[in-house]
SELO-376121 format. One record per atom (N, C-alpha, C, CB): residue in three letters; y, z, x. Coordinates in steps of 0.001 Angstrom, whole numbers, padded with zeros to 6 digits, always signed. Each point is the difference from the previous one (the first is absolute). Glycine has a CB too. Example, Ala and Ser with C-alpha at 12.3 -4.5 7.8 and 13.67 -1.06 7.14 Angstrom:
<atoms>
ala-005690+007800+013190 ala+001190+000000-000890 ala+001200+000000+000900 ala-001173+001246-001892 ser+002223-001966+001542 ser+001190+000060+000820 ser+001090+000730-000770 ser-000628-002145+001184 
</atoms>
This chain:
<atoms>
unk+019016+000307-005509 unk-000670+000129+001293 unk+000992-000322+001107 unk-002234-000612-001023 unk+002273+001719+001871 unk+000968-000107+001785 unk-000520-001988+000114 unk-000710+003607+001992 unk+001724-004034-000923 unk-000154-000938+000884 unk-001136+000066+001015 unk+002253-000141-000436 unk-002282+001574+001243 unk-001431+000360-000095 unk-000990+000305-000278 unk+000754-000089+000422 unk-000925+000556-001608 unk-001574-000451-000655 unk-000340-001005-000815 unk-000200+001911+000052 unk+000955-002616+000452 unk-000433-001343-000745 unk-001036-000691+001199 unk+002588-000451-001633 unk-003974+000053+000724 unk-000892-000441+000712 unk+000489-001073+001075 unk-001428+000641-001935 unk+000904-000489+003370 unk+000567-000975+001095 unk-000358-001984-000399 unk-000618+002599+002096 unk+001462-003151-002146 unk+000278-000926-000342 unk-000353-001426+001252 unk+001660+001804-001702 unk-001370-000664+002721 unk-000143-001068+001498 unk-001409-000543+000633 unk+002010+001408+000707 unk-001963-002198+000200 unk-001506-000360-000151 unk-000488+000727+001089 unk+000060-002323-001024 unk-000652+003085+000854 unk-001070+000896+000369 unk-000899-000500+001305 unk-000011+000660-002581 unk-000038-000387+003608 unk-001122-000477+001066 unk-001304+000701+000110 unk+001837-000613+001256 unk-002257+001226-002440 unk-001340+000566+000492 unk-001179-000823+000134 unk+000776+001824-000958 unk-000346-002660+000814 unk-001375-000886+000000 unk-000093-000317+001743 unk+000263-001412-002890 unk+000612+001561+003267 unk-000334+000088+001539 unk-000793-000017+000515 unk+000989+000685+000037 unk-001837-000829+001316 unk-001301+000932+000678 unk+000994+000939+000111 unk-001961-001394+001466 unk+000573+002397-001024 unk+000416+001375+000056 unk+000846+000152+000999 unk-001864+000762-000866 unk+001418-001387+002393 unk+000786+000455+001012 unk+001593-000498-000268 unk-002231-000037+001638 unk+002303-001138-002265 unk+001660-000831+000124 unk+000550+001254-000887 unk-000244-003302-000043 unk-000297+003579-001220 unk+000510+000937-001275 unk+000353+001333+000953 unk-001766-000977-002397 unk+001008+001586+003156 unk+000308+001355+000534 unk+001006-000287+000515 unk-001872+000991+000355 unk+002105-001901+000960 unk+001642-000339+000317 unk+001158-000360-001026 unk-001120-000835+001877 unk+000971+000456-002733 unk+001083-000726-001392 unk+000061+001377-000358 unk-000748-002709-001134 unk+000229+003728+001141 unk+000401+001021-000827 unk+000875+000741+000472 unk-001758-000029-000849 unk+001608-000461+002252 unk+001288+000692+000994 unk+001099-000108-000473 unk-000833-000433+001818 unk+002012+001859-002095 unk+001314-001137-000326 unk+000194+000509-001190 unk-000439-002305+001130 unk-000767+001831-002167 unk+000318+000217-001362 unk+000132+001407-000267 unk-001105-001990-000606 unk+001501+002113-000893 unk+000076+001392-000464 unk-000788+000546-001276 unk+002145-000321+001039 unk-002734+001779-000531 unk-000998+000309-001034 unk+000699+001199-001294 unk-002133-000497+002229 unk+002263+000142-003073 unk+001153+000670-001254 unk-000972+001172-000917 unk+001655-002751-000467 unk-001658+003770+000163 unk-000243+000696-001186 unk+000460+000378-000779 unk-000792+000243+000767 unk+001258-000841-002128 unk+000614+000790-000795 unk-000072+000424-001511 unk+000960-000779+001691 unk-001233+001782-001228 unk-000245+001134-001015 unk+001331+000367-000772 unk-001896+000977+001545 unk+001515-000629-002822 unk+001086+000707-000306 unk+001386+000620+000369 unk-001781-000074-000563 unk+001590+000744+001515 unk+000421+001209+000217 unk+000715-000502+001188 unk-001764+001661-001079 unk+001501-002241+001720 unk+001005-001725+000870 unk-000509-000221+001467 unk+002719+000478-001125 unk-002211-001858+001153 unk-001057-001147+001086 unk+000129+000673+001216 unk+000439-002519-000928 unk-001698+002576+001659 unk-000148-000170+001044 unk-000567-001135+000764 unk+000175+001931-000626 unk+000184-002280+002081 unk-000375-000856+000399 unk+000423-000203+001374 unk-000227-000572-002147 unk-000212-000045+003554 unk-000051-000583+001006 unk-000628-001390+000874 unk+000420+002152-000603 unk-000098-002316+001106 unk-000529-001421+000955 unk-001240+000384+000703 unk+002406-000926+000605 unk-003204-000267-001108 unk-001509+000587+000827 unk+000204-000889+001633 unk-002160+000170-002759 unk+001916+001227+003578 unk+000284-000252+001251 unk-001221-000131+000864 unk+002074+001090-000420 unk-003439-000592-000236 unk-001350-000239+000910 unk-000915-000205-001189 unk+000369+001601+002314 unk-001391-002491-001762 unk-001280-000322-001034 unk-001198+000082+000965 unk+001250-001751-001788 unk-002439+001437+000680 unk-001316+000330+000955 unk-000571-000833-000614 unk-000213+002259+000740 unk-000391-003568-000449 unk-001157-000771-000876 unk-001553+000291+000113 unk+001637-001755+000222 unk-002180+001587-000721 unk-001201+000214-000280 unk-000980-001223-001121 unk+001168+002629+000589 unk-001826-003219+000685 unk-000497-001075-000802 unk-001677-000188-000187 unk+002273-001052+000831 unk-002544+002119-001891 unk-001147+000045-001156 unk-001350+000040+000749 unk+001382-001446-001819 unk-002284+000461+001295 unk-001256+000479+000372 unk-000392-000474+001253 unk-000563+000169-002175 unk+001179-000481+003345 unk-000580-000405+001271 unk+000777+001241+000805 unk-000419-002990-000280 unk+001801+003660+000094 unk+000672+000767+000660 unk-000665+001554-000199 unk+002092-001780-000225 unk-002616+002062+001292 unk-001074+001331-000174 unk+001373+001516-000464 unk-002520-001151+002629 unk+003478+000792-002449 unk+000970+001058-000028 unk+000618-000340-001864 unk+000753+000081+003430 unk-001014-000765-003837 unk-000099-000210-001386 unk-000329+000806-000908 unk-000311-001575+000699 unk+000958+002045-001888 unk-001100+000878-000956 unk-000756-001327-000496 unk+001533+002442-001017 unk-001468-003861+000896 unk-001040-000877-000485 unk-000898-000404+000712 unk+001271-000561-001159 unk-001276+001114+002042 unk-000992-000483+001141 unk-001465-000293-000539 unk+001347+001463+001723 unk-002182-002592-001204 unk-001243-000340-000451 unk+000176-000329-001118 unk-001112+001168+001192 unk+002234-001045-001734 unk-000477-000382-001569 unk+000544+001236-001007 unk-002463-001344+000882 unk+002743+002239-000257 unk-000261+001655-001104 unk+000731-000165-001195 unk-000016+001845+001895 unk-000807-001633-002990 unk+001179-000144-000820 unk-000600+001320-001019 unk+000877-003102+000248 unk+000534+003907-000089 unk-000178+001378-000790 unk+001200-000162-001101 unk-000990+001699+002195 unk+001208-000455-002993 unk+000771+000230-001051 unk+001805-000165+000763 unk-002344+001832-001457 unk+001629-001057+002882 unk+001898-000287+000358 unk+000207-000861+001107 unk+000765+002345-000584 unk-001603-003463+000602 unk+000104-001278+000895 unk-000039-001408-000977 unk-001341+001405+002128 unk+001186-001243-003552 unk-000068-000519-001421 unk+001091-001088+000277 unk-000735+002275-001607 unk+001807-001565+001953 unk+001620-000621-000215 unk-000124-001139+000976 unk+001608+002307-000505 unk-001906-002283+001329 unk+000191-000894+001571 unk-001022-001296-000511 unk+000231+002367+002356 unk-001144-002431-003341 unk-000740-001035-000085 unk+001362-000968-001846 unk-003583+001767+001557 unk+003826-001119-001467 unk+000986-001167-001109 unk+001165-000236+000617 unk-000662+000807-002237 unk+001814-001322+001583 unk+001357-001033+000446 unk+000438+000686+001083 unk+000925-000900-002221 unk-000328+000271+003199 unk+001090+000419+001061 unk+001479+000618-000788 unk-001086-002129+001786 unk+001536+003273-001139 unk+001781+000040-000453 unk-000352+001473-001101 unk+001190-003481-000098 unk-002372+004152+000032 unk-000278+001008-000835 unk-000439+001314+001517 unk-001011-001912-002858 unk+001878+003185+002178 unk-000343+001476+000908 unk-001290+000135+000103 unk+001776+001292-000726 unk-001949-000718+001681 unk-001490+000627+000482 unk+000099+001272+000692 unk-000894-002231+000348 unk+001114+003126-001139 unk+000082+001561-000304 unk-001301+000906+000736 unk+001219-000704-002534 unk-001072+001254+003529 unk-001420+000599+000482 unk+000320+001851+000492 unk-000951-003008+001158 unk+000426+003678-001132 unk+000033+001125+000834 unk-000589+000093+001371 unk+000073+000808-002025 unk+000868-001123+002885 unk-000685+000996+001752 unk-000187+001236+000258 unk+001011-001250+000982 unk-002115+001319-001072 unk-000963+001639+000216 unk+000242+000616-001148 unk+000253+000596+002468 unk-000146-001100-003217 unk+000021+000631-001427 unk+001491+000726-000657 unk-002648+000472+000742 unk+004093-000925+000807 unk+000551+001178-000778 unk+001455-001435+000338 unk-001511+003647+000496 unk+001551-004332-000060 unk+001521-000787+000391 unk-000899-001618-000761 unk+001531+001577+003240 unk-000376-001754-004206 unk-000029-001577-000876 unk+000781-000676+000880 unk-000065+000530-002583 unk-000662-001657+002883 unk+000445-000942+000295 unk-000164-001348-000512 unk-000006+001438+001395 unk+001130-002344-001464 unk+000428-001299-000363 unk-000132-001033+000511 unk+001051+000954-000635 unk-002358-002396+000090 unk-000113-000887+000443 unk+000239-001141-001006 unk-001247+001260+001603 unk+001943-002526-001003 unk-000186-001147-000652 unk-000666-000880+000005 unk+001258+000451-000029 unk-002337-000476-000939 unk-001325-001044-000157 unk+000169-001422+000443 unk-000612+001270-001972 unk-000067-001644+002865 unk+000438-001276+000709 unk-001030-001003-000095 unk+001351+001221+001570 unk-001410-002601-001218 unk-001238-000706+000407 unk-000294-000637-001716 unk-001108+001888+002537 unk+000376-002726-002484 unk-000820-000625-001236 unk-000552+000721-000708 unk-000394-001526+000934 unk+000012+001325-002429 unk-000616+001483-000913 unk-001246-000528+000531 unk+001390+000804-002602 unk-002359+000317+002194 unk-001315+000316+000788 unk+000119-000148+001783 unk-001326-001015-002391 unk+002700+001034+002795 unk-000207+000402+001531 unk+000456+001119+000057 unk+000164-001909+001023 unk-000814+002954-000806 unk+001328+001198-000318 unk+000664+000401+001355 unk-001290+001234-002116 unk+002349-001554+002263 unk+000928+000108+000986 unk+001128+000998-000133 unk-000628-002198+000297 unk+001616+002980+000660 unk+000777+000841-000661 unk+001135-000251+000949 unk-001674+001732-001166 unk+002446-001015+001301 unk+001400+000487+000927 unk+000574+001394-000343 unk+000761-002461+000081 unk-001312+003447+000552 unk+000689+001213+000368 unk+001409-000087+000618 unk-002235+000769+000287 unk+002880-000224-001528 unk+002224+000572+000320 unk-000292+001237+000632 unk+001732-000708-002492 unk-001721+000346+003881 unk+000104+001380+000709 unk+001311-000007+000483 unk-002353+000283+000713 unk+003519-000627-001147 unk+001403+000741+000543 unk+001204-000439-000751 unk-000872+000103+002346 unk+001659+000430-003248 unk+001315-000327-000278 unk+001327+000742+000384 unk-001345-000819-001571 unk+002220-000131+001827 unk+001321+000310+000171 unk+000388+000660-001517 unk+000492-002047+001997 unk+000394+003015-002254 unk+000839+000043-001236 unk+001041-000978-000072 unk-000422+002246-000088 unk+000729-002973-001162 unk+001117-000353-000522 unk+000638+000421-001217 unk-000727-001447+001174 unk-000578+002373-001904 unk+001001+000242-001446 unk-000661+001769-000245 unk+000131-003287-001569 unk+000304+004368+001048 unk-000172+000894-000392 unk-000893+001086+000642 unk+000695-001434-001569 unk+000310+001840+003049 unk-000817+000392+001253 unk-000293+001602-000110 unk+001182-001979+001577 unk+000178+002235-002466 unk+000153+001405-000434 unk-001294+000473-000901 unk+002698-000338+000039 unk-003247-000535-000956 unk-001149+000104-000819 unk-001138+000399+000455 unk+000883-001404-000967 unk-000976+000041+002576 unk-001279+000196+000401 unk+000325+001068+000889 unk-001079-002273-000309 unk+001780+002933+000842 unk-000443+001043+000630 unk-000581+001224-000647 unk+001486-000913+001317 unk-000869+001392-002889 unk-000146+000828-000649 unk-002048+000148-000387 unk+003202-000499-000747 unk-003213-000956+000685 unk-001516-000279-000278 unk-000624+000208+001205 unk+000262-001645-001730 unk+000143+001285+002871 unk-000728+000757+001645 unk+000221+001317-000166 unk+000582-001739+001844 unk-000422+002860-002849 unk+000491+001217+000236 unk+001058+000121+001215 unk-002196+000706-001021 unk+003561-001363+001069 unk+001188+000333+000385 unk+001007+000232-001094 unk-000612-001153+001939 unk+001251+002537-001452 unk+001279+000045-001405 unk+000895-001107+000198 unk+000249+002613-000255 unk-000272-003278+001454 unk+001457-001505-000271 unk-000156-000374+001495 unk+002437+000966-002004 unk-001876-001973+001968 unk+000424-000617+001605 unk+001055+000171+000461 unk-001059-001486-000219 unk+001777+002440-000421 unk+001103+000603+000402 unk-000329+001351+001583 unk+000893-000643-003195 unk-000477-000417+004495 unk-000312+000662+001130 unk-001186-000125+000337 unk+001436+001289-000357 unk-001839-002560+000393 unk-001646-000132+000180 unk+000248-000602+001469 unk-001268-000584-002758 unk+000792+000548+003777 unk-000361-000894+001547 unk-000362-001184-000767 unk-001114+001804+002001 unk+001686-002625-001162 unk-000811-001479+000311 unk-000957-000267-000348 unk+000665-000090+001413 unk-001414+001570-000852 unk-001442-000306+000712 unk-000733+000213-001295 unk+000167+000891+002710 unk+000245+000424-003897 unk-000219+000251-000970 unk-000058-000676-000641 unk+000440+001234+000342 unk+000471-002183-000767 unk+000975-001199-000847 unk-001555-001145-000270 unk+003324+000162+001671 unk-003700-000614-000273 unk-000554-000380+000113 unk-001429-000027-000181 unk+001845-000022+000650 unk-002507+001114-000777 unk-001085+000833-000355 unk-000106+000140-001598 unk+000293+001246+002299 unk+000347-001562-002733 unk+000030-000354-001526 unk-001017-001004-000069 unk+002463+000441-000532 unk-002356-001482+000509 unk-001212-000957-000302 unk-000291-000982+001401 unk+000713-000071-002862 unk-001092+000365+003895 unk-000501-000085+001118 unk-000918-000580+000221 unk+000764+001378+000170 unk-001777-001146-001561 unk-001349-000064-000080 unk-000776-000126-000968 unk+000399+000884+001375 unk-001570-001763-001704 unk-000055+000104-001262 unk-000294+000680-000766 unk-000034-001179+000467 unk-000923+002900-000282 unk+000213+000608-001107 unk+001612+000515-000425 unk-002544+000539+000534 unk+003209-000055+000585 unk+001445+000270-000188 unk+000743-001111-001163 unk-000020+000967+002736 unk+000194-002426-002612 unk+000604-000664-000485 unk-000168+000084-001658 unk-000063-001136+002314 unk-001473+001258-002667 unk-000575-000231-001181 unk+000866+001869-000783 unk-003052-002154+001045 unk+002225+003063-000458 unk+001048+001114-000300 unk+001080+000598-000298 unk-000981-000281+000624 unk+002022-000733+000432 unk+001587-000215-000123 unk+000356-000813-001352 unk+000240-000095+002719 unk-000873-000631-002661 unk+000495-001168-001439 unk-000435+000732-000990 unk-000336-002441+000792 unk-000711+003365-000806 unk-000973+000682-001273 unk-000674-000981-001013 unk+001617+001974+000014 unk-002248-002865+000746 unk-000912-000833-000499 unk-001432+000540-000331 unk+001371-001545+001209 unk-001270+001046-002909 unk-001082+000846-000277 unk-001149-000345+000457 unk+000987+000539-001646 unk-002402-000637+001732 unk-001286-000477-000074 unk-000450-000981-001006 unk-000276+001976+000898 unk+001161-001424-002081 unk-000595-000934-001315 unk+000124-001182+000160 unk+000464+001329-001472 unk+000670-001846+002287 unk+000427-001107+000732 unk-000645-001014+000733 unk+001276+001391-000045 unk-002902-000685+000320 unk-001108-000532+000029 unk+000012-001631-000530 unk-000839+002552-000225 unk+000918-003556+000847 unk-000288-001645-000530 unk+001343-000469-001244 unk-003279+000411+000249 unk+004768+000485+000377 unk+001144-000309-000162 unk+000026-001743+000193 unk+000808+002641+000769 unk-000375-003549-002025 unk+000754-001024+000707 unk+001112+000305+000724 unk-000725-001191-001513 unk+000778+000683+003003 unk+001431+000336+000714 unk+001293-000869-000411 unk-001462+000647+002017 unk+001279-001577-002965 unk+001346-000318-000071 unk+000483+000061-001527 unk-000266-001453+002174 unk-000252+002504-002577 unk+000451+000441-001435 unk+000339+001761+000470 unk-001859-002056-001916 unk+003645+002258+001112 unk-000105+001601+000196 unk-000915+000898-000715 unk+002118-000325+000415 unk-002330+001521-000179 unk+001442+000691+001490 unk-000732+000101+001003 unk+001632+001715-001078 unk-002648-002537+001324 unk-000553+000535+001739 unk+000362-001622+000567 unk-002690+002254-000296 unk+003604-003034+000857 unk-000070-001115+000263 unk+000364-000443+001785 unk+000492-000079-002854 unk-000401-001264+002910 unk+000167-000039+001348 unk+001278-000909-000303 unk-002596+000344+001293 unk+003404-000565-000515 unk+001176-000785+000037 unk+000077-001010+000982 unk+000976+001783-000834 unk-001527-003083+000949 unk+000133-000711+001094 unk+001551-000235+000547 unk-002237-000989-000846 unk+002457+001040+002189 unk+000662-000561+000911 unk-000015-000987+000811 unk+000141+001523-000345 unk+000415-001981+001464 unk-000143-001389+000582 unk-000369+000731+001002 unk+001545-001874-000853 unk-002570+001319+001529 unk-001166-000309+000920 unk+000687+000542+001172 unk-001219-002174-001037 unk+000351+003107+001595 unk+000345+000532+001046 unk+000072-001485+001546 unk-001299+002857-001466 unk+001409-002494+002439 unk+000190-001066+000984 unk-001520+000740+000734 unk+003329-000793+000291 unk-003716-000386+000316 unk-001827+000349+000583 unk+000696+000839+001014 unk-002031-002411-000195 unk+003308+002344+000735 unk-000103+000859+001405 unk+000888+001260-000513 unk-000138-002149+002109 unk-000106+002474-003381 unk+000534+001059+000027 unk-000922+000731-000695 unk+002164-000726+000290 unk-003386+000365+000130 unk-001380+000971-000782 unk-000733+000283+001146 unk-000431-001141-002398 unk-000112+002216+002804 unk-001095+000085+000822 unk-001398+000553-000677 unk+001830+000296+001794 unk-003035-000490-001642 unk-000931-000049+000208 unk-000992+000951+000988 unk+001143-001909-000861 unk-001670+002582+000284 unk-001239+001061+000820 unk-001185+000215-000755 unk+001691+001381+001052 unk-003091-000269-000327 unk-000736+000323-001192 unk+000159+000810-000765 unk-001082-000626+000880 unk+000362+000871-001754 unk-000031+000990-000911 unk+000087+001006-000026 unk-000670-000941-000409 unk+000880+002212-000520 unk-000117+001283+000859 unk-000883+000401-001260 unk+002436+000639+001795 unk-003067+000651-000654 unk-000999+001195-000916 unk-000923-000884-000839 unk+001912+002036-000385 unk-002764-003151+001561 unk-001189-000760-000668 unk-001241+000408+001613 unk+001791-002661-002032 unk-001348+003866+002287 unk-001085-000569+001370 unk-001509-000288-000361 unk+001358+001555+001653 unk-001645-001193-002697 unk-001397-000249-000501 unk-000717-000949-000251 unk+000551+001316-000567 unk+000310-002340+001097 unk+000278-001549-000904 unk-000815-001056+001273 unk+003119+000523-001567 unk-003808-000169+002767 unk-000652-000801+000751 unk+001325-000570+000301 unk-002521-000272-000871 unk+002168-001134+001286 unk+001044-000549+000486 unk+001557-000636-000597 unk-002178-000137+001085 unk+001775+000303-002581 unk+001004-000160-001051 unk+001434+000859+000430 unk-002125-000284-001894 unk+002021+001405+002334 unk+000926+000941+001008 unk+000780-000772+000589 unk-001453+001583+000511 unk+001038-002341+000267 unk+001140-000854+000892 unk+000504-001006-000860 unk-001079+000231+002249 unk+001043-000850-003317 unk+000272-000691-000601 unk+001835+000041-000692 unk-002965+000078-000021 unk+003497-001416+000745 unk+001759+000629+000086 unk+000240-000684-001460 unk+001131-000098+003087 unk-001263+001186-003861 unk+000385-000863-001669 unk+001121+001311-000501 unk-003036-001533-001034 unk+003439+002334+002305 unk+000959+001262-000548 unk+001673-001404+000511 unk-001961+003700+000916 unk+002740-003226-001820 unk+001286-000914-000089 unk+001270+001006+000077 unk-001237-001945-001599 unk+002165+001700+002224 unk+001490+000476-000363 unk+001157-000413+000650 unk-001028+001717-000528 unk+002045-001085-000037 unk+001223-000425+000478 unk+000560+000683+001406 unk+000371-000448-002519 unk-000466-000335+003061 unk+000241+000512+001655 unk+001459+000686-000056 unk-001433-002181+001366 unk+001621+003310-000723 unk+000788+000772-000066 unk+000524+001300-001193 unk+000126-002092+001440 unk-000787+001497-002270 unk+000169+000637-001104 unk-000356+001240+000378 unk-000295-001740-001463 unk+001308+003188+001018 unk-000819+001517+000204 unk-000876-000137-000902 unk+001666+001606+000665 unk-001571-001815-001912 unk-000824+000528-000855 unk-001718-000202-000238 unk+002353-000131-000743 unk-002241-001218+002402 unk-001866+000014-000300 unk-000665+001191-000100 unk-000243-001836+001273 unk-001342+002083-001279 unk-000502+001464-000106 unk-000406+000102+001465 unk-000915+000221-002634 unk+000984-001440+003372 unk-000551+000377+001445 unk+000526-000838+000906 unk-002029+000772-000728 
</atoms>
């Protein structure tokens, strides 16, 4: 077994609250590796979402369905969902079991196997790509989940066992995170204004 897939050894902060955990994740890096070879980048924006009082929640009130299942056991396990039925996106189960809490990876930087993920965005290479392109790779979170080619089955993944893992880093600095609301919850009453969206200030690669 690689140096990297050897199960993560370090101590793990998911036990966090949700909001401190969505910032700690800043920084770090999210790895896939498959066979066929690693991909991976620095998660540069998160979104918390905290369970059954947050109306913008899939746990809201309480709900507990077949694909909101995951969010009611341990913190530090994927939470695999479809938006509008057609873009997967990637959350890390947060909060106490039976609280089901999450954190949406809505943005990574690349650091490892960029050429890969473009091929998986349907680009033949990043050979002559814009900035702007470059960047549009995983921007966002269905983009990101796509780029890495993370499957679904991945569904209630432990995150710190390979090949879907997270790699902690050292702690971002509070003034180098900013803070806003959420996006694409307007439905959410006043939960909408609610500033639990996180990222790295300056960074291009947020999605907004």
């Amino acid at each position: 077994m690689s140096e990297h897939k050897k199960k993560c050894t370090e101590s793990v902060p998911f036990t966090l609250p949700t909001l401190a955990l969505a910032k700690r994740l800043l920084g770090c890096e999210l790895v896939y590796e498959p066979d066929d070879g690693t991909m991976a980048g620095v998660i540069v924006e998160t979104e918390a979402y905290l369970g059954p009082e947050d109306r913008a929640a899939h746990s809201y009130g309480g709900r507990r369905t077949k694909r909101t299942e995951v969010m009611y056991g341990k913190p530090g396990h994927a939470y695999l969902y479809r938006s509008y039925g057609i873009h997967v996106c990637l959350n890390v189960v947060s909060g106490p079991e039976e609280k089901p809490e999450a954190i949406l990876i809505r943005a990574l930087q690349p650091t490892q196997g960029e050429q890969k993920m473009a091929k998986n965005r349907g680009f033949a290479s990043t050979d002559g790509m814009t900035p702007k392109k470059r960047r549009s790779l995983t921007n966002g979170p269905g983009k990101l989940v796509q780029a890495l080619g993370i499957p679904f089955a991945y569904y209630g993944h432990d995150l710190t066992e390979p090949p879907l893992s997270i790699r902690w880093r050292p702690a971002k600095a509070e003034d180098e995170i900013a803070s806003g609301p959420r996006i694409g919850i307007n439905n959410s009453g006043e939960a909408r204004d609610y500033p639990y969206r996180f990222w790295l200030k300056d960074n291009p690669y947020v999605s907004r």
